[in-house]
SEDRENLO-174456 format. One line per 8 residues: for each residue x, y, z of C-alpha. Coordinates in pm, 1 decimal. Layout:
N
X/Y/Z ~ ...
END
This chain:
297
0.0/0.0/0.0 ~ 288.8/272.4/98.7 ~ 473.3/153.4/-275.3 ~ 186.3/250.4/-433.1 ~ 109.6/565.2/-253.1 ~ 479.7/644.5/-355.7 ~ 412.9/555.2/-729.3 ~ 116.0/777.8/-726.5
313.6/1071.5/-566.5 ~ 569.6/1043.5/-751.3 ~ 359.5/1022.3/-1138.8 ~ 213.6/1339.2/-972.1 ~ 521.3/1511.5/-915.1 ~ 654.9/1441.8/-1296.4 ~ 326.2/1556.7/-1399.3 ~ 344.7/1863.5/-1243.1
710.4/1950.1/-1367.1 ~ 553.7/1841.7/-1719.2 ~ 332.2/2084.7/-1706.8 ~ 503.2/2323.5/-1578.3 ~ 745.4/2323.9/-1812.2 ~ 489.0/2322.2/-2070.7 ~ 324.9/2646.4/-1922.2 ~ 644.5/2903.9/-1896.9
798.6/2944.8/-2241.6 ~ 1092.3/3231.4/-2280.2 ~ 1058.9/3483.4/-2593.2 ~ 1443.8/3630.9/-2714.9 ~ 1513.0/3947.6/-2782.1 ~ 1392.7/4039.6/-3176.1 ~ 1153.3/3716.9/-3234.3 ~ 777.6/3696.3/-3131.7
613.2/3411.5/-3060.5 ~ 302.1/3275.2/-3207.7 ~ 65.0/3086.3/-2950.7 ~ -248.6/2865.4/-3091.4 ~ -537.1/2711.1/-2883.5 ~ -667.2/2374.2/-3021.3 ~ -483.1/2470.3/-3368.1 ~ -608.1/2793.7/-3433.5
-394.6/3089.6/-3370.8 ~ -487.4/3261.7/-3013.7 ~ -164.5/3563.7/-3023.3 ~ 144.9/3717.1/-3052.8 ~ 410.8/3706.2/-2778.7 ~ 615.0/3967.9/-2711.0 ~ 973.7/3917.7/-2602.9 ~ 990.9/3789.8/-2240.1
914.6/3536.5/-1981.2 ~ 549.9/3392.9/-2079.3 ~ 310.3/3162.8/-1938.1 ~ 93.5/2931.1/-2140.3 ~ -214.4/2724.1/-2050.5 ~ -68.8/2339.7/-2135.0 ~ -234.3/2104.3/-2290.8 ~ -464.3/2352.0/-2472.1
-259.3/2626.3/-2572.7 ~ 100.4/2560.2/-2774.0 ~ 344.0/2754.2/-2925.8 ~ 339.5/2732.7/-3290.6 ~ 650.1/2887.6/-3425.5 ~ 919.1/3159.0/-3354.7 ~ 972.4/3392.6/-3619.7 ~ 1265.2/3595.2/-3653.9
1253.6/3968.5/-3667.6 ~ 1591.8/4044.6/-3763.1 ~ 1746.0/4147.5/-4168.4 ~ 1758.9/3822.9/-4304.1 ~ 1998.0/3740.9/-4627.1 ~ 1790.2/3469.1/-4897.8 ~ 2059.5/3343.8/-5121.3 ~ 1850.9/3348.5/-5525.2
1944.2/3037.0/-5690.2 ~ 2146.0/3106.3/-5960.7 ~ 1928.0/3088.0/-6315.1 ~ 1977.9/3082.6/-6693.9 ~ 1838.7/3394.6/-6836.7 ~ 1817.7/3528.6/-7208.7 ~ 1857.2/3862.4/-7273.7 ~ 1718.2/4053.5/-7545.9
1959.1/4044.4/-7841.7 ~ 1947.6/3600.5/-7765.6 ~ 2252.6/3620.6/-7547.3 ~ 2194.5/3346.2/-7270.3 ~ 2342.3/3538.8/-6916.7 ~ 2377.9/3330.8/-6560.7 ~ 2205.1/3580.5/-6333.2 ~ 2293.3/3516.8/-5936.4
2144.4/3750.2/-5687.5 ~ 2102.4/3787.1/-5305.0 ~ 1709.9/3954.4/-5145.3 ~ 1781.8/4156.4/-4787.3 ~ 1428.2/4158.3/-4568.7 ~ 1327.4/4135.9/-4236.9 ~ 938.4/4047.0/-4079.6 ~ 713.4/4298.3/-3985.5
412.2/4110.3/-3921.9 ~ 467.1/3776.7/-3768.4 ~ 142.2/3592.7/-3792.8 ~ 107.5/3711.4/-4186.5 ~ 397.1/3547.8/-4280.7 ~ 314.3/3203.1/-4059.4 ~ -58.9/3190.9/-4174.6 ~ -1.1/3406.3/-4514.4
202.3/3191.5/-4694.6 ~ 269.2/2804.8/-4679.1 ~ 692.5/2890.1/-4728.9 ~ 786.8/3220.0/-4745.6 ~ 1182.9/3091.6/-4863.1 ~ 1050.3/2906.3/-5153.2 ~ 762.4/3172.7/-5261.7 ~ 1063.6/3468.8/-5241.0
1284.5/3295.6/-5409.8 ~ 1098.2/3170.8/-5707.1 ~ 909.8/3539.8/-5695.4 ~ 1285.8/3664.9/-5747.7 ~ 1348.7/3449.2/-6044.5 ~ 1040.0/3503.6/-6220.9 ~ 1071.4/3895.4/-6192.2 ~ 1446.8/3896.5/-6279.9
1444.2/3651.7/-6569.4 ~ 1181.8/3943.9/-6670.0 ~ 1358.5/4243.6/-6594.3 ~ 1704.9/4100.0/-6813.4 ~ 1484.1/3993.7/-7054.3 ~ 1381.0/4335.4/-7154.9 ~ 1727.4/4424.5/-7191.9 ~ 2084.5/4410.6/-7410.8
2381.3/4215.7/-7263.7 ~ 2533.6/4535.8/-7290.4 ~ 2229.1/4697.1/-7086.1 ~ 2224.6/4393.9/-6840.2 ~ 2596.0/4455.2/-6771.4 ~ 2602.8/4825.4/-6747.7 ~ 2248.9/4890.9/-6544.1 ~ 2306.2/4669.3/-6223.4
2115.7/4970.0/-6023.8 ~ 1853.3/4999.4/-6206.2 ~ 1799.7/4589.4/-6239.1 ~ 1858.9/4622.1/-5845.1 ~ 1564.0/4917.7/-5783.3 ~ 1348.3/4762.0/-5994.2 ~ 1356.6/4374.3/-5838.4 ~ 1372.1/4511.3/-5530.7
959.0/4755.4/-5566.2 ~ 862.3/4474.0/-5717.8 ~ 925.3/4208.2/-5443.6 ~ 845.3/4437.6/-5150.1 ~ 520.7/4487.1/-5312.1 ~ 440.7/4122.5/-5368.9 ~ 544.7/4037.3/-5039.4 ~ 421.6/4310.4/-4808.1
71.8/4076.3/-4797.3 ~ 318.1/3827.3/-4633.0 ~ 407.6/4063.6/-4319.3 ~ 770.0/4101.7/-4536.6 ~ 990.7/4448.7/-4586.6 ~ 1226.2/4372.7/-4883.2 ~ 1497.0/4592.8/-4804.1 ~ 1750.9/4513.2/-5076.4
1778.0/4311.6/-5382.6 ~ 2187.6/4313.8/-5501.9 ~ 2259.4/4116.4/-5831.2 ~ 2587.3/3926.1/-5744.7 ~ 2725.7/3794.0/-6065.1 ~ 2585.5/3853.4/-6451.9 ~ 2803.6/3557.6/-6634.0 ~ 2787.2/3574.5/-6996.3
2903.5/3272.8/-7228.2 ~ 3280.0/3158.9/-7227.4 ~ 3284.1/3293.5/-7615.0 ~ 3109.8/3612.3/-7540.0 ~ 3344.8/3648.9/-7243.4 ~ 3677.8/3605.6/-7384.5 ~ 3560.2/3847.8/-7699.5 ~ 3450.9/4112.8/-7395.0
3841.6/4047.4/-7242.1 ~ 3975.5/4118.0/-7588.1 ~ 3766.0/4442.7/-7674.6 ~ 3862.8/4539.8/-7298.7 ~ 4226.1/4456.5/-7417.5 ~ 4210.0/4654.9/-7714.4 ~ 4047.8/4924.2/-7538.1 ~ 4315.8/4995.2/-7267.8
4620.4/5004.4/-7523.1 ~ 4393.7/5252.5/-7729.2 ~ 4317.4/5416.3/-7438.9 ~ 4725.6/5401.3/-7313.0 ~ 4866.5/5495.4/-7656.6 ~ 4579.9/5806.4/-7653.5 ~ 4752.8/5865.3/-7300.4 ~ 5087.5/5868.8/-7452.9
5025.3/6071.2/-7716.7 ~ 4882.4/6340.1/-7487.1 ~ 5169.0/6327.4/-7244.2 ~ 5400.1/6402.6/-7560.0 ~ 5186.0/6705.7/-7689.8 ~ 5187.6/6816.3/-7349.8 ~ 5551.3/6763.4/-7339.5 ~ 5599.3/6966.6/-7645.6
5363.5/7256.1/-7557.9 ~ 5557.1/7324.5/-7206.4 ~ 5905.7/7279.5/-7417.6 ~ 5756.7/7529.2/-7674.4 ~ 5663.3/7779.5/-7383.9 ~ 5940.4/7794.0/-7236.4 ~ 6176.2/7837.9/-7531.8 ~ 5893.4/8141.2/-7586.0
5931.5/8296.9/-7192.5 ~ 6299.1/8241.5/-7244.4 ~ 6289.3/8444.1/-7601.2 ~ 6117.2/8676.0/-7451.0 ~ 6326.9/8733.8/-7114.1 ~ 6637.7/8761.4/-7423.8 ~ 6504.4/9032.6/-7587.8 ~ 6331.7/9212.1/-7250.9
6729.0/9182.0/-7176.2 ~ 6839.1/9326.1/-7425.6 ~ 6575.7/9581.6/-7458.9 ~ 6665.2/9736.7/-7127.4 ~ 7002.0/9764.0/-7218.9 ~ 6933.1/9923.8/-7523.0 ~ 6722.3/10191.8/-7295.3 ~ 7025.6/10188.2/-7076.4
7270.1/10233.3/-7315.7 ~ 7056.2/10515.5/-7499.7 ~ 7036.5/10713.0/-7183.1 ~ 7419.1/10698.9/-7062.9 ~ 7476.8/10866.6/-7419.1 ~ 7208.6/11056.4/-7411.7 ~ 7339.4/11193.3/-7094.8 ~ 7678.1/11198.0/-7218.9
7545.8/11419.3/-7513.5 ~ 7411.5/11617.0/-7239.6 ~ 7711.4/11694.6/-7023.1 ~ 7910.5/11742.0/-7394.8 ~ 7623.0/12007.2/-7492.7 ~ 7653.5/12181.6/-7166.2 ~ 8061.7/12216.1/-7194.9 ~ 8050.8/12331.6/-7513.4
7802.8/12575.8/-7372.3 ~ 8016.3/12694.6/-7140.8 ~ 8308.2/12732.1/-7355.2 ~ 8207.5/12922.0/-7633.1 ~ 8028.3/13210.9/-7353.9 ~ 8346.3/13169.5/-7205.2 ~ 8525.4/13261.7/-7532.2 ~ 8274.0/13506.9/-7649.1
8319.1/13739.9/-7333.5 ~ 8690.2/13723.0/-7388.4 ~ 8707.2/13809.1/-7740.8 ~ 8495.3/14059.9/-7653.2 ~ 8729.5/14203.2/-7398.6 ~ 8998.1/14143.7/-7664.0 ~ 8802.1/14351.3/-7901.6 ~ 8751.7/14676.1/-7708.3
9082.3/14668.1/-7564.3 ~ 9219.9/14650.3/-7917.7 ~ 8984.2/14920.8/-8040.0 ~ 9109.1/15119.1/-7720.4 ~ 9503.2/15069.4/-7816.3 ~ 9454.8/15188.1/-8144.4 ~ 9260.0/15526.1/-8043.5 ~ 9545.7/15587.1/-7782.5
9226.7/15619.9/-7500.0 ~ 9390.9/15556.5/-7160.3 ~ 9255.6/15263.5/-6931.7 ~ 9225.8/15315.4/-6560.5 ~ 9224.2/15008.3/-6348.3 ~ 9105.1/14944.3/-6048.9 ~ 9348.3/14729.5/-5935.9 ~ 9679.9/14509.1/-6018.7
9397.8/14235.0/-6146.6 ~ 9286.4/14414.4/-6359.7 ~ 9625.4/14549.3/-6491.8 ~ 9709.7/14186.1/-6533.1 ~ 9413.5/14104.7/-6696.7 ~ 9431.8/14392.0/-6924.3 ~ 9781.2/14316.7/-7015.3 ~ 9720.5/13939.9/-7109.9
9449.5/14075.7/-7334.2 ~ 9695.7/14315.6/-7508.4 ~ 9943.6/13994.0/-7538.2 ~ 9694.6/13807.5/-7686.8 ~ 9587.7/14069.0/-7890.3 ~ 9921.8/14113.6/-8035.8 ~ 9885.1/13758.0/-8128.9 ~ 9573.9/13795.9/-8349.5
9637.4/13872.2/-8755.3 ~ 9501.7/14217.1/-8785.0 ~ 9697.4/14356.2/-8504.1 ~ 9987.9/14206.1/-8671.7 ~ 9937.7/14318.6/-8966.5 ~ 9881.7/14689.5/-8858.1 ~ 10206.8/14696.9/-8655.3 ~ 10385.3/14583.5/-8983.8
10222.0/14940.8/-9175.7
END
């Protein structure tokens, strides 16, 4: 009898830890629970320690709130001028509503993903290879409106659609490596040929500067050399000035001393300068021709 009451004690104590453990549940940080009762959804958990009624209530699912990365399978695409591309993208989103995308959609991976394929095998199928290659943006943008549109039914933000890798054919690659090829030597011998005009212009301007610094050299000494004679001209013009007043008022002293010998008129100096001066004057008009020449008659 006192086994049994132990049995039963004991089934009741593991029942109770059952269901106790059944009844507190722990919510992370950025996830939300989803509770159902009987199967049908009841609510949302937040975050947290929670407490659910066992047996009749259960927790359905976590979802994830956090930017998640889906990884596009990589798919065959043709583009418009029959050029058959390998198109590999990535889709950035995270879950706004967590019981839309539980009860919304059966699985949201597989719906995105072929949603993403669909939409992009359209999208490079409206273009060139040569628009495919050169208008990743714009193939990004427009993936990205279109899936965030589709899927905001599904509780879904699409954040960001990047394209990864555009592969054309081996054939069409190696003829893009040669064209690239043949575009950086024309693009390095342009170069070269630039860097040589250049070269030549700056040689060419500065033989100019220098001609010109020559002849600005020699220009100023011309000036410089015009003004010392020009001054020398000068002092010349004003000795020669000097001189012949100089001479002028002597011979004219000569002349009326002479004219005063000859009419026997007495002089009457002031002083022995004078005398002295006088008598030069009479020497050197003794010296001149006509004086001569009248002494002689």
């Amino acid at each position: 009898m006192a086994v049994g009451i132990i049995v039963v004690i004991v089934i009741l104590v593991v029942l109770f830890v059952v269901t106790l453990a059944k009844s507190i549940t722990i919510i992370h940080q950025a996830e939300k629970g989803l509770i159902e009762r009987f199967g049908r959804y009841k609510e949302t958990l937040e975050p947290g320690l929670r407490f659910i009624i066992p047996f009749i209530d259960s927790l359905a699912g976590r979802i994830d709130l956090r930017e998640t990365v889906l990884d596009i399978e990589p798919q065959a695409v043709i583009t418009k001028d029959n050029v058959g591309v390998t198109v590999d993208a990535v889709v950035y989103y995270y879950v706004t509503d967590a019981k839309a995308v539980r009860y919304e959609v059966a699985n949201f991976f597989v719906a995105v993903s072929k949603l993403a394929q669909t939409n992009l095998r359209n999208l490079v199928g409206d273009m060139t290879l040569d628009e495919t290659l050169a208008s990743r943006e714009r193939i990004n943008s427009s993936l990205r409106l279109t899936l965030d549109e589709a899927t905001d039914k599904w509780g879904v933000k699409v954040t960001r659609v990047e394209v990864k890798a555009i592969e054309p054919p081996k054939d069409i690659t190696d003829a893009m490596s040669k064209q690239m090829k043949a575009e950086r030597e024309k693009r390095a011998t342009i170069l070269e040929a630039e860097a040589y005009r250049q070269k030549q212009i700056l040689t060419a301007e500065g033989d100019k500067q220098n001609a010109i610094l020559v002849a600005e050299g020699q220009r100023q000494s011309a000036i410089l050399r015009a003004e010392g004679e020009a001054k020398a001209i000068e002092n010349v013009s004003v000795a020669a000035e000097k001189f012949f007043i100089g001479n002028a008022q002597l011979l004219k002293q000569l002349e009326v001393t002479q004219a005063s010998l000859e009419n026997n008129t007495k002089l009457i100096m002031s002083d022995q300068s004078r005398l002295i001066n006088v008598l030069g004057l009479t020497e050197a008009l003794s010296q001149m021709p006509g004086a001569a020449k009248k002494k002689m008659e």
